[in-house]
C-alpha atoms as an extended CHARMM CRD file, in Angstrom:
* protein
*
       143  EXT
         1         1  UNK       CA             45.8990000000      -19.5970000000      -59.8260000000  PROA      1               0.0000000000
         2         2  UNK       CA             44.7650000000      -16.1220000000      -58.5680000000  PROA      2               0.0000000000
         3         3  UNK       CA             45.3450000000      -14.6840000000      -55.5500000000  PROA      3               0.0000000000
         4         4  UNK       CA             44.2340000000      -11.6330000000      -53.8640000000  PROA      4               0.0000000000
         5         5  UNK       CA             47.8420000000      -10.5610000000      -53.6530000000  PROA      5               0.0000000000
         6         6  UNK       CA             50.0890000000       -8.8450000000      -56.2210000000  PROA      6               0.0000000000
         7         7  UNK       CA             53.9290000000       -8.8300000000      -56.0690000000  PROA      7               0.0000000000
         8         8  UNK       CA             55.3110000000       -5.6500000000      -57.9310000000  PROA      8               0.0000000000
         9         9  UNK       CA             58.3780000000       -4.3630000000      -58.0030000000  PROA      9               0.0000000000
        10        10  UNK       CA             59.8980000000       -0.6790000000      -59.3250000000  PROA      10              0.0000000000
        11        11  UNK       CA             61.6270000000        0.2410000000      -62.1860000000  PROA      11              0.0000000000
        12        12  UNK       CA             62.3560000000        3.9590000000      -62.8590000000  PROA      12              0.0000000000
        13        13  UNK       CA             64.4920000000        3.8440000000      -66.1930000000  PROA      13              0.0000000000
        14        14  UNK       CA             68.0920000000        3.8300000000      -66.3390000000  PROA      14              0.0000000000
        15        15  UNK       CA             70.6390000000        4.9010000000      -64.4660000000  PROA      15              0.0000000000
        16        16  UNK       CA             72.0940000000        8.5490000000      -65.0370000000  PROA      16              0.0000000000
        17        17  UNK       CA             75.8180000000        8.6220000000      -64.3910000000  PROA      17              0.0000000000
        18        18  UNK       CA             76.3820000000       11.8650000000      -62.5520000000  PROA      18              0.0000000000
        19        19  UNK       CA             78.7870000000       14.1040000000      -64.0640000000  PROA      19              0.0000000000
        20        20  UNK       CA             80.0410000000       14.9490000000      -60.9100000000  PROA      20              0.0000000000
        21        21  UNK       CA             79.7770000000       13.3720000000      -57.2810000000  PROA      21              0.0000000000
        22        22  UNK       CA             80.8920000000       14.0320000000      -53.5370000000  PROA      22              0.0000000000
        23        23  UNK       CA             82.3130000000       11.3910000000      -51.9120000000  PROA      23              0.0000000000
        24        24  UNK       CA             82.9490000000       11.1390000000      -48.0270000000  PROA      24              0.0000000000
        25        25  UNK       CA             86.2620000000        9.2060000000      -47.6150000000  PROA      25              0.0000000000
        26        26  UNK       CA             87.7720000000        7.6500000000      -43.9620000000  PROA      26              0.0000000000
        27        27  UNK       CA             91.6830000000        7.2950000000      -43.7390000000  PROA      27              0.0000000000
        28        28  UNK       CA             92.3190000000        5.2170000000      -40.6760000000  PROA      28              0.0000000000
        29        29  UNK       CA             96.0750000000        4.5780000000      -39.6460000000  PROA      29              0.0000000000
        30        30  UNK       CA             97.3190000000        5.9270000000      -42.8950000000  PROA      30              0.0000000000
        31        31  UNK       CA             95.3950000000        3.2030000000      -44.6080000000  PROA      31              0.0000000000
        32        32  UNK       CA             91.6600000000        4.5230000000      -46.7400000000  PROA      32              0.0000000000
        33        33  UNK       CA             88.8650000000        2.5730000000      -45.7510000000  PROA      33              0.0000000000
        34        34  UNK       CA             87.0620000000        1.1120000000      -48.7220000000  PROA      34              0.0000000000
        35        35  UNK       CA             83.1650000000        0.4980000000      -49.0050000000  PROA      35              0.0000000000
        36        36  UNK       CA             83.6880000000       -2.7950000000      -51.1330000000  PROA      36              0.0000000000
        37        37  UNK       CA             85.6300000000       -4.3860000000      -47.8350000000  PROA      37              0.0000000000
        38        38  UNK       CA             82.1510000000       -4.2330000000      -46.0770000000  PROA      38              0.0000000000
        39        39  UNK       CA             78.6500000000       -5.1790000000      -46.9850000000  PROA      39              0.0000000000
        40        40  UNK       CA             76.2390000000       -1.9340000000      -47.4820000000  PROA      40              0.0000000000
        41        41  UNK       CA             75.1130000000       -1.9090000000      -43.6040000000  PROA      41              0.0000000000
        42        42  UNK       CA             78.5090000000       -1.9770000000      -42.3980000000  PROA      42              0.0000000000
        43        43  UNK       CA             79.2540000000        0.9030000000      -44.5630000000  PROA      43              0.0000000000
        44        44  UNK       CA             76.4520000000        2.4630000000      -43.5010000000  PROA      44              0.0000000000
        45        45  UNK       CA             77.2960000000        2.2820000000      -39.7490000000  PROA      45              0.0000000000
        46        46  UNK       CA             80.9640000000        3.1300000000      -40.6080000000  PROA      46              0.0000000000
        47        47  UNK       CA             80.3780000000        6.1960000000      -42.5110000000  PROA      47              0.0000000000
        48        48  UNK       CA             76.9320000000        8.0810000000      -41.2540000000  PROA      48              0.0000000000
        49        49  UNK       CA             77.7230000000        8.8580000000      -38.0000000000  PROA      49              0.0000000000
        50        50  UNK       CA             79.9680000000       12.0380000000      -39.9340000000  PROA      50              0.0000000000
        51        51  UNK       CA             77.2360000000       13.0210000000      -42.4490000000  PROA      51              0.0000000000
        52        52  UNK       CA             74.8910000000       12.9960000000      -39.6290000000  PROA      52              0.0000000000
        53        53  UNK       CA             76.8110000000       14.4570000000      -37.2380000000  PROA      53              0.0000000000
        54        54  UNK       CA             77.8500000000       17.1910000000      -39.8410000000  PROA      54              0.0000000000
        55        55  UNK       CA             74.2630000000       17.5070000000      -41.1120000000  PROA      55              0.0000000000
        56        56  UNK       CA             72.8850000000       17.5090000000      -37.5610000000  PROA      56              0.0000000000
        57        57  UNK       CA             75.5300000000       20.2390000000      -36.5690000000  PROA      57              0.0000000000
        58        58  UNK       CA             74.5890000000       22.9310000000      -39.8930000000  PROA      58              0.0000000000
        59        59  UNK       CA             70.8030000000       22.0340000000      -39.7630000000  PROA      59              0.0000000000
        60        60  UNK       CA             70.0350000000       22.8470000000      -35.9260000000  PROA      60              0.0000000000
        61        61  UNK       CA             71.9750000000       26.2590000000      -35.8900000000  PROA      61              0.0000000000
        62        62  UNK       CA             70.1280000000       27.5080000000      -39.0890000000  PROA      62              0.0000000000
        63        63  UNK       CA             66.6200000000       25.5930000000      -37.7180000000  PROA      63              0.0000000000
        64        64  UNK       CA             67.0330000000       27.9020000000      -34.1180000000  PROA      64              0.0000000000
        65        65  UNK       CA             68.2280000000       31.1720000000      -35.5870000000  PROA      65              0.0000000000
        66        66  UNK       CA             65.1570000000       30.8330000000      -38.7330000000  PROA      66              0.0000000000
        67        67  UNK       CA             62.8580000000       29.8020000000      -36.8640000000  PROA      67              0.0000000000
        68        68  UNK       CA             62.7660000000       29.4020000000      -32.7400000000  PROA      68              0.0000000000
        69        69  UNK       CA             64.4730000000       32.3820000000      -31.8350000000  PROA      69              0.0000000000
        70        70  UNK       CA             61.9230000000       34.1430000000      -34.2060000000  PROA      70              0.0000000000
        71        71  UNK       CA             58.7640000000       32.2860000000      -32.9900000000  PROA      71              0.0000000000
        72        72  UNK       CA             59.7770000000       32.9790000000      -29.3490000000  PROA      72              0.0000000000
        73        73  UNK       CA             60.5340000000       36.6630000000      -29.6660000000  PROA      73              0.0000000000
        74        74  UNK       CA             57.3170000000       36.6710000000      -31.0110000000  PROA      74              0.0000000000
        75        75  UNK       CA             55.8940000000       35.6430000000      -27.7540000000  PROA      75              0.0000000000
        76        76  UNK       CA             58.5030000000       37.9770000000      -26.2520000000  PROA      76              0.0000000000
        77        77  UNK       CA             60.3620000000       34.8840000000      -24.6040000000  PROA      77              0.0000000000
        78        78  UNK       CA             63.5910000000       34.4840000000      -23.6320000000  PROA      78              0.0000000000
        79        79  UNK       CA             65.6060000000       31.6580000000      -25.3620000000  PROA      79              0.0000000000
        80        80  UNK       CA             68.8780000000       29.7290000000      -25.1420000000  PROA      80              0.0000000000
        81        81  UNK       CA             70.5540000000       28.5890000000      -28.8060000000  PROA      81              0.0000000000
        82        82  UNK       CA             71.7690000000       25.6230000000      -26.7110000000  PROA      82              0.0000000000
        83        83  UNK       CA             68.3120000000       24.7540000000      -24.8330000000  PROA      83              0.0000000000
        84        84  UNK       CA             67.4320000000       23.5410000000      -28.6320000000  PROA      84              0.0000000000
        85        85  UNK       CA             70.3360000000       21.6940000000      -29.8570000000  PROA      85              0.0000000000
        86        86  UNK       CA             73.4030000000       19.9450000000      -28.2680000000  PROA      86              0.0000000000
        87        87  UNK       CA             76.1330000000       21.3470000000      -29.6230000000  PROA      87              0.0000000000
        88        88  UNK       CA             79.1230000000       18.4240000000      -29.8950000000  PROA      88              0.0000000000
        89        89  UNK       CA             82.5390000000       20.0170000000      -30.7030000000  PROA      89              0.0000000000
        90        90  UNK       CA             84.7610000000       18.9100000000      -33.2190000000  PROA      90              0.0000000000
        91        91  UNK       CA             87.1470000000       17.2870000000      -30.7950000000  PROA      91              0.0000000000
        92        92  UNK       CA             84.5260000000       15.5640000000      -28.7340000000  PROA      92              0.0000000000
        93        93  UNK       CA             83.0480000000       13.8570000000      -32.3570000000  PROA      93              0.0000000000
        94        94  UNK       CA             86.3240000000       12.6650000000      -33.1030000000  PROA      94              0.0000000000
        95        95  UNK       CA             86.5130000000       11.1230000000      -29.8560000000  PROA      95              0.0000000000
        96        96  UNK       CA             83.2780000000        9.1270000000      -29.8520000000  PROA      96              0.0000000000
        97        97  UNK       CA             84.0140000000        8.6140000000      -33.7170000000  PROA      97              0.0000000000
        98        98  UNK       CA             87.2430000000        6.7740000000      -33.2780000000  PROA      98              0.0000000000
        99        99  UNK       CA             85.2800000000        4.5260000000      -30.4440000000  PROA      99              0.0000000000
       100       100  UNK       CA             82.4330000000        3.2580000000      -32.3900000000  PROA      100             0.0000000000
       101       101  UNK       CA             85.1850000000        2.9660000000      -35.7320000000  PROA      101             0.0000000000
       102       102  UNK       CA             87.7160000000        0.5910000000      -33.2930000000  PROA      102             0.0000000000
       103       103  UNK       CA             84.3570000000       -1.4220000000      -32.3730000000  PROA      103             0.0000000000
       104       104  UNK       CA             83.2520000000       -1.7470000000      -35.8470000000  PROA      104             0.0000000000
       105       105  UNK       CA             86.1740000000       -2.5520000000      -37.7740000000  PROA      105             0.0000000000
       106       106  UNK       CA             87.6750000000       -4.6880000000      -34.6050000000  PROA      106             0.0000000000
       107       107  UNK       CA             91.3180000000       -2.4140000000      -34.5820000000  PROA      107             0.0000000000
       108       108  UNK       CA             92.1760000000        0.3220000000      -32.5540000000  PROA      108             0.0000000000
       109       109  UNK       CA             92.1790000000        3.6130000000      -34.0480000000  PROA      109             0.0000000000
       110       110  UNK       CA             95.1100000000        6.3150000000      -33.5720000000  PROA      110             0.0000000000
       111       111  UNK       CA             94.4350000000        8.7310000000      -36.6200000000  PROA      111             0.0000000000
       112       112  UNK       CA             91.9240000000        9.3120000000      -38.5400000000  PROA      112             0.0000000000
       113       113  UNK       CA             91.0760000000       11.5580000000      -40.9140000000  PROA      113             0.0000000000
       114       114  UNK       CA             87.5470000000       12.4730000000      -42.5990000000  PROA      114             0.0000000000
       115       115  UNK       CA             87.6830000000       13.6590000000      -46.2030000000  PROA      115             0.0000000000
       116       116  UNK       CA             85.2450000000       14.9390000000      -49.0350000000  PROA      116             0.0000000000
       117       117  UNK       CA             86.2600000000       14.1150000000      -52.1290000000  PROA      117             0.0000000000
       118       118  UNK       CA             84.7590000000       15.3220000000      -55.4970000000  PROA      118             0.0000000000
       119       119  UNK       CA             84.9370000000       13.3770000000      -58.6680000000  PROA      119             0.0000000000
       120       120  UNK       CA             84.3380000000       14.0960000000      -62.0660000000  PROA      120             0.0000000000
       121       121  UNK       CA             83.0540000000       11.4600000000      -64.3570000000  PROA      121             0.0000000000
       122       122  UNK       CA             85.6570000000       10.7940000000      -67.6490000000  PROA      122             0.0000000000
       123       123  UNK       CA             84.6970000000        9.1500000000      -70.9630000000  PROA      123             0.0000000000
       124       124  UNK       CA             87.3350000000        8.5400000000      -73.7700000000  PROA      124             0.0000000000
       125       125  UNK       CA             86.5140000000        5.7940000000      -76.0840000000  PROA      125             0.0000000000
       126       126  UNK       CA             85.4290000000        2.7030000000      -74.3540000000  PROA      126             0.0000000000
       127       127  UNK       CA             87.3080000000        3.7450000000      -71.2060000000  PROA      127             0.0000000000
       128       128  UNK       CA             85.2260000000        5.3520000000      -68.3720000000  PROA      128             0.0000000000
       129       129  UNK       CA             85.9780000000        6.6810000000      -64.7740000000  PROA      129             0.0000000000
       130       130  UNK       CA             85.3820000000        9.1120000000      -62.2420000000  PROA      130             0.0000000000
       131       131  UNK       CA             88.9880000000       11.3660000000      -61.7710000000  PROA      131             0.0000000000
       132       132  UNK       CA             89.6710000000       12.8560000000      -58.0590000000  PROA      132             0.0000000000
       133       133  UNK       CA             89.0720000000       16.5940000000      -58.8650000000  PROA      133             0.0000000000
       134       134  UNK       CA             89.8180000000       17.7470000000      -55.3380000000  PROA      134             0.0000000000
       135       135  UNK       CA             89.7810000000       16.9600000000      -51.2940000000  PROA      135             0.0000000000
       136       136  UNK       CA             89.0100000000       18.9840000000      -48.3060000000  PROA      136             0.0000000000
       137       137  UNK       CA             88.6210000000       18.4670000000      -44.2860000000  PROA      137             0.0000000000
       138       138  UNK       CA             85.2690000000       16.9080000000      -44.0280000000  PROA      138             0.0000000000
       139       139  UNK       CA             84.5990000000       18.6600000000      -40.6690000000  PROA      139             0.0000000000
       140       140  UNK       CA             85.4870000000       21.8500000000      -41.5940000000  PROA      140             0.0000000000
       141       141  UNK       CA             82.2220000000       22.2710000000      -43.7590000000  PROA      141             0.0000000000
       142       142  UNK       CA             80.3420000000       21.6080000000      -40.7650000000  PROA      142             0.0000000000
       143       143  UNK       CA             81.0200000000       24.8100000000      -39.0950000000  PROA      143             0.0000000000
């Protein structure tokens, strides 16, 4: 039977495995939060809100001192860094982090800890992993 619709789907080739990757770890309590405990939109929820906020926090300083501050001297008017961005401290993150965290998870929070972890991938023989190469303070990048 034909139909005026097609179904298609993608296929790209196979997958690379990176030789190296980033990884953005939550310790809660002591106790690291794993991704396979919680279906890909839970993750998602659980870990964005510090790769935004981090991404949001670099990206805006470098977008007003680029661009706006040069397009309005330009016009010879005055301008504000924080007119353009809201600037959320550290501390104040944290605070709104461990909120939405205790409401997702269903626990209260009283530590947590943000980290970025790189990996490097391993091969010998038939045995393959990725091996912790180093950790660091998430937020610190984001300064």
């Amino acid at each position: 039977m034909a139909t005026p619709f097609m179904h298609s789907g993608m296929y790209s080739g196979t997958f690379k495995v990176q030789s190296e990757i980033s990884v953005t770890e939550l310790i809660i309590d002591g106790k690291k939060l794993s991704a396979s405990d919680y279906s890909a939109t839970e993750w998602d929820k659980i870990i964005m809100p510090a790769e935004l906020y981090c991404r949001h926090h670099l990206k805006d300083k470098i977008f007003y001192q680029e661009d706006i501050k040069r397009l309005l001297a330009r016009f010879k008017l005055p301008s504000n860094e924080t007119s353009f961005y809201t600037a959320l401290s550290k501390d104040e993150f944290l605070i709104l982090y461990k909120k939405l965290l205790s409401s997702l998870i269903g626990k209260k929070i009283h530590e947590i800890e943000i980290i970025q972890s790189k990996y490097q991938y391993l091969q010998i023989d038939h045995d393959a992993r990725y091996i912790l190469i180093n950790s660091k303070d998430f937020l610190e990048q984001c300064n």
